[in-house]
C-alpha positions in Angstrom: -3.5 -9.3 1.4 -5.8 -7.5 -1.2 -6.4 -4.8 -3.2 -9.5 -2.5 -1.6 -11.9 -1.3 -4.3 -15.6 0.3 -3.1 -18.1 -2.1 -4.3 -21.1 -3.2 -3.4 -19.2 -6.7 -2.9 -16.3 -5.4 -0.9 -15.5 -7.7 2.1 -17.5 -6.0 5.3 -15.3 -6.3 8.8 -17.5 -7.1 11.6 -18.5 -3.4 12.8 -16.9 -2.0 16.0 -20.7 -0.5 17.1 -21.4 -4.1 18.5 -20.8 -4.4 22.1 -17.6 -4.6 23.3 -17.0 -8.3 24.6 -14.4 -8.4 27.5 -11.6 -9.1 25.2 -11.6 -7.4 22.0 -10.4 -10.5 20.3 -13.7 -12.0 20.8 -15.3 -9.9 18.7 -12.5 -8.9 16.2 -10.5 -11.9 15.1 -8.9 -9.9 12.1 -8.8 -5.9 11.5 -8.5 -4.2 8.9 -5.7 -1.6 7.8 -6.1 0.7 5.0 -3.4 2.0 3.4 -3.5 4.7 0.1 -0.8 3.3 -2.1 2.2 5.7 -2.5 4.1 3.6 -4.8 3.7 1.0 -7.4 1.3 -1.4 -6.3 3.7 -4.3 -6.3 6.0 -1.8 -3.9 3.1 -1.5 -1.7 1.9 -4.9 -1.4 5.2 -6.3 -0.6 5.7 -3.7 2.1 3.3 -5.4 4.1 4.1 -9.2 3.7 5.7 -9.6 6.7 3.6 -6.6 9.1 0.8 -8.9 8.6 2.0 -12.0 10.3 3.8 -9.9 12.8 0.6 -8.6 14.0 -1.1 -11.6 14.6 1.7 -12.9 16.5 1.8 -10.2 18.4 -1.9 -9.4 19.1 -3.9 -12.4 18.1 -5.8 -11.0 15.6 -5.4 -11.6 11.1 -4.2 -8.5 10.2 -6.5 -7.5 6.3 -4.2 -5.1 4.5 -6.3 -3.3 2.0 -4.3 -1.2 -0.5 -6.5 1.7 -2.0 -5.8 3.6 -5.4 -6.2 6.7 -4.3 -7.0 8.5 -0.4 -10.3 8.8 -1.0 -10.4 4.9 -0.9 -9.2 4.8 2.5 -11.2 7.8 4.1 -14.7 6.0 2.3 -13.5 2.2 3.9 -13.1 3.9 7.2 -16.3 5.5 7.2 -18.4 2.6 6.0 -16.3 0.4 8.7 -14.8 -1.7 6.3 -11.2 -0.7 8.1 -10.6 -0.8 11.7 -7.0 1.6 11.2 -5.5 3.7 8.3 -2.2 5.0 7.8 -2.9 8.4 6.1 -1.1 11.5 5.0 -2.1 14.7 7.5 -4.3 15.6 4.6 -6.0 12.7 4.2 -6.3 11.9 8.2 -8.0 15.6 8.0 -10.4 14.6 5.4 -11.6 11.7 7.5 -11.9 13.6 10.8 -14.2 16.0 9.0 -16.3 13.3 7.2 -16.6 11.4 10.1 -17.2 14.3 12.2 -14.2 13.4 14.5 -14.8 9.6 14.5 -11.0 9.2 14.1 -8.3 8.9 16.7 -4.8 9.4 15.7 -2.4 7.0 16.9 1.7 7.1 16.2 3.8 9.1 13.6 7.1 8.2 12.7 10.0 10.3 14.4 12.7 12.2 12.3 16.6 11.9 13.7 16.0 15.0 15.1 12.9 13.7 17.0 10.4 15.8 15.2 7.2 14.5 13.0 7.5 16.8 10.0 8.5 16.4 6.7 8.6 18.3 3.4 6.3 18.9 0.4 9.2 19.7 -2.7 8.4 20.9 -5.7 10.6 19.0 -7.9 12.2 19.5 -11.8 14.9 17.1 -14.0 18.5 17.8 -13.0 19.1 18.7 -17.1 16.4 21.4 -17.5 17.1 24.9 -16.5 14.4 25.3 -14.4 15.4 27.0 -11.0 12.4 28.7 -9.5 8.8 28.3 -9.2 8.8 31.7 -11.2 11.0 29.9 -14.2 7.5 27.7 -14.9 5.1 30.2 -15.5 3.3 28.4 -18.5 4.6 25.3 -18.9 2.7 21.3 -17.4 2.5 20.8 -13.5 0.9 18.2 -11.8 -0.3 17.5 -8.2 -0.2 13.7 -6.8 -4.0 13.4 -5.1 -6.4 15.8 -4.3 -6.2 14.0 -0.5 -2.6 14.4 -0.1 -1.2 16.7 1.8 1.9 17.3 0.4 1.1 16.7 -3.1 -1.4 19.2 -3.8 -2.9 20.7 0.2 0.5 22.1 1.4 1.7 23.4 -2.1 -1.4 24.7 -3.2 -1.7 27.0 0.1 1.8 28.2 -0.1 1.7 29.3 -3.6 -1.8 30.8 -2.7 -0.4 32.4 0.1 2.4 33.9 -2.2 -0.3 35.3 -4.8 0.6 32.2 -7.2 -2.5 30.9 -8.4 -1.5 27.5 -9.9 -4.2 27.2 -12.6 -2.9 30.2 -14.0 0.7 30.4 -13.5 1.3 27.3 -14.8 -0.1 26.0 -18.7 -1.2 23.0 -17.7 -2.4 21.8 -14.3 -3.2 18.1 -13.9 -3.5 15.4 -11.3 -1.0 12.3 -11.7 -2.7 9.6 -9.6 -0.2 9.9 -6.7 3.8 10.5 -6.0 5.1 7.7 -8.0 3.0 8.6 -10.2 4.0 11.9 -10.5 8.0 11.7 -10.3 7.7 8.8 -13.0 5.7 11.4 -15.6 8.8 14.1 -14.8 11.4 11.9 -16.0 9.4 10.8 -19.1 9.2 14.4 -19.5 4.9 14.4 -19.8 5.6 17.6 -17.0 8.0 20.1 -16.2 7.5 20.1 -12.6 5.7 17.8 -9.9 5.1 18.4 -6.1 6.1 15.1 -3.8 7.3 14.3 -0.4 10.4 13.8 1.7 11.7 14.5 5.2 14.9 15.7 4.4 14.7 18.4 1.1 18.9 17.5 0.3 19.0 14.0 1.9 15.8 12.4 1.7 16.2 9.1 4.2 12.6 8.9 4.7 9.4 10.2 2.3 8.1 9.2 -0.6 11.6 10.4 -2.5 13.4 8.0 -0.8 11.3 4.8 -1.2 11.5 5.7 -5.6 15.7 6.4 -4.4 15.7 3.0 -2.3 13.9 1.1 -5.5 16.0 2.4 -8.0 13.0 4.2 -9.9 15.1 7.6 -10.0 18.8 8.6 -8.8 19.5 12.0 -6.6 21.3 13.5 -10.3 18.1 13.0 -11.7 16.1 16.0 -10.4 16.9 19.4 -8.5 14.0 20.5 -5.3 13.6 24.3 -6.5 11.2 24.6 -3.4 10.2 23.3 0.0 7.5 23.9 2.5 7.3 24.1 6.2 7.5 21.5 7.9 4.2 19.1 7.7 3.2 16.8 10.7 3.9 13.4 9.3 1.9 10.6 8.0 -0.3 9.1 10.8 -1.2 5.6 11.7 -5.3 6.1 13.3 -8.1 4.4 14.4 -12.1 4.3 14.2 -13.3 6.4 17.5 -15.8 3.5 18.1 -13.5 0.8 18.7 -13.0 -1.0 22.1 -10.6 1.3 23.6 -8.4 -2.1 24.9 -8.0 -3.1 21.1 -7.3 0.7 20.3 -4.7 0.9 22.9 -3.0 -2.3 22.2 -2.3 -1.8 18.0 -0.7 1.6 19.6 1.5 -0.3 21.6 2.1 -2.7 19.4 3.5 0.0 17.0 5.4 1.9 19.7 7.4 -1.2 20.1 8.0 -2.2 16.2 10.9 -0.5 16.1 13.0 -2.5 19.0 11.5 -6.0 18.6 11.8 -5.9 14.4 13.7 -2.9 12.8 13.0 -4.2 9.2 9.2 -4.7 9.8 9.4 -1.1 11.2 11.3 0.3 8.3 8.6 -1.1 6.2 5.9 0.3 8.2 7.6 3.9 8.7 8.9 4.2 4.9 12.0 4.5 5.7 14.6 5.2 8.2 13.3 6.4 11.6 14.0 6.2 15.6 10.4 5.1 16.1 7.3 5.8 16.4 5.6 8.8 18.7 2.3 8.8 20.2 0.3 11.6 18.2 -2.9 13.7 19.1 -5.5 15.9 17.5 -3.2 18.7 18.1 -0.7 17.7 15.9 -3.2 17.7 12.9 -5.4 20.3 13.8 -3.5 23.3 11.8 -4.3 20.3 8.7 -7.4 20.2 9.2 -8.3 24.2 9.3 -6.3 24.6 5.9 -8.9 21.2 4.4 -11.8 23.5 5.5 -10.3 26.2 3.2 -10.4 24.2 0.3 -13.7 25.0 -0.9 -12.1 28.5 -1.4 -9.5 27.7 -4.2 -11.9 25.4 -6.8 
């Protein structure tokens, strides 16, 4: 377990463009799992403690978790094979099929209750403010989480677009925080009046990024009011490099597909939160995504 930074000194995993031995394990005897850190880094690096051992004694293999700051991190580890998987926002996943020209193969998403993979981008304000529409905040401090995250700047962003809102006018002050946590933790202190973030469930948030802060104690339900919501957003995505061995690709999938039956806790970990499983996942599910990155050029 470490902390991923890009440096010229970063550990290399052994690249997947060698030839493919007859067992994968031959030639991989630990992979590498990137993950963009949605939470406090304690938070994240915890989550993880027991996934690692699980996977080795479930595929054979040392499992390297390596948490990045932001989502470029993870995209720019995959692409210089320093990762074999990624667990990524839509957004981010998007990013790194375009980068990579395609060199990315989505894996599983987590299912909601319901059995879809969507969640929610919400625009959130305090409970004790008197904020009530997006309208209410013309001129006053919003920030986004991550120029990579889908619903913490790409979803919001192309909504209020798509409504005539420009954000860097509407609102006084547009910033970045760093990331969700990030983000909630600067509306509480009050640094902004309004922050995007993520959940599946805009009233009861049992999975997302509001519900890990709910589950931690970082914030209550009375503490802030969702004064808007998007459509729903295909869920975060657990991928691979397209040049692995297709034997080590297809195992880590199945691996995954079981979590949830062989260790619900492991899989609660993994999935952020409550969740009947995981679902296989395609290039269709993303694709709307990854039109609306190649738009982005348009709103700088």
């Amino acid at each position: 377990m470490k902390t991923f930074k890009l440096t010229a000194a970063s550990v290399a995993l052994v690249s997947a463009t060698t030839a493919a031995a007859e067992d994968w394990r031959e030639t991989f005897s630990s992979v590498g799992y990137g993950v963009q850190s949605v939470e406090s880094q304690g938070a994240a690096l915890s989550r993880y403690t027991e996934f690692a051992p699980y996977v080795k004694d479930n595929l054979g293999a040392k499992l390297d978790v390596y948490l990045a700051s932001n989502y470029a991190g993870v995209i720019q580890a995959l692409l210089g094979e320093q990762i074999e998987f990624m667990h990524m926002g839509a957004s981010g996943y998007a990013a790194a099929h375009l980068q990579s020209d395609g060199n990315v193969e989505p894996l599983v998403a987590p299912k909601n209750p319901d059995g879809s993979i969507g969640y929610h981008s919400v625009m959130i304000v305090r409970a004790d403010s008197d904020y009530q529409s997006i309208e209410d905040l013309k001129g006053e401090t919003f920030a986004w989480a991550d120029p990579n995250s889908t619903s913490g700047y790409l979803m919001p962003n192309s909504s209020l677009r798509s409504q005539g809102i420009n954000p860097k006018e509407h609102f006084g002050e547009v910033v970045f925080s760093g990331g969700h946590e990030q983000s909630v933790i600067g509306l509480m202190d009050k640094t902004y009046e309004a922050v995007v973030t993520w959940t599946n469930d805009p009233e009861k948030h049992t999975r997302g990024g509001i519900n890990m802060m709910l589950e931690r104690d970082v914030i209550e339900k009375d503490d802030f009011r969702v004064i808007w919501s998007s459509e729903p957003i295909p869920n975060p995505v657990i991928a691979a490099r397209g040049d692995l061995p297709q034997d080590l690709i297809d195992d880590f999938q199945q691996m995954l597909l079981n979590l949830k039956e062989k260790n619900e806790k492991i899989f609660r970990q993994v999935a952020r939160g409550k969740s009947p499983g995981f679902q296989k996942v395609t290039q269709e599910d993303y694709a709307p995504i990854v039109e609306m990155r190649k738009r982005m050029d348009e709103w700088q």
